[in-house]
C-alpha positions, 0 to 999 in steps of 0.5 A: 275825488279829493282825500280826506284833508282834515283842513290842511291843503292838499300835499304840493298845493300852498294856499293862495293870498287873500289879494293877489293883484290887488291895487295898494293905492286904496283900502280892498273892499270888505270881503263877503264871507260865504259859508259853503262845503264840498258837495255830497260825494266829493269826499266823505261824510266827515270831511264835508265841514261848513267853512268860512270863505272868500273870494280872490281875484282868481275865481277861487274861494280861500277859507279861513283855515287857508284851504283853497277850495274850488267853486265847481266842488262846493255849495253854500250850506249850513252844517258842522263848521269847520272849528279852525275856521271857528278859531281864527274867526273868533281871534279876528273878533275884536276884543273891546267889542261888547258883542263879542265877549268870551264864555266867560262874559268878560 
């Protein structure tokens, strides 16, 4: 049973790139971004936060925060998401995109 990772990889693990062996002669399709969590009884209550992930080439599904996750551990889901993947989401956004405006309206 995984430990309790509070978003951090595992001790002697190291997150996998977005693109391994990707072919760098045409633009990678636009990734589609799962919102998936560990299974009841994999880990703990607390740790089972709904993260954004994507798939690589490797079968492996990489969230946003930079945890790899595996597919056999996981299930989409809705839920508690998990707020450095909220963070880096929201760094991502556009800022000259209306729709996409601060707490602050601006």
């Amino acid at each position: 049973m995984p430990a309790f990772h509070d978003c951090q990889p595992e001790p002697g693990t190291v997150a996998l790139p977005e693109m391994v062996d990707a072919d760098h002669g045409r633009p990678p399709p636009e990734p589609t971004v799962l919102n998936v969590r560990y299974r009841a009884g994999i880990v703990g209550e607390r740790a089972r936060v709904v993260h954004a992930a994507t798939w690589t080439p490797r079968d492996v599904l990489i969230t946003l925060c930079g945890m790899p996750l595996d597919p056999s551990l996981v299930e989409e889901s809705t839920g508690m998401p998990c707020m450095r993947c909220i963070r880096i989401a929201a760094r991502r956004a556009r800022p000259d995109d209306p729709d996409q405006r601060g707490i602050d309206g601006g």
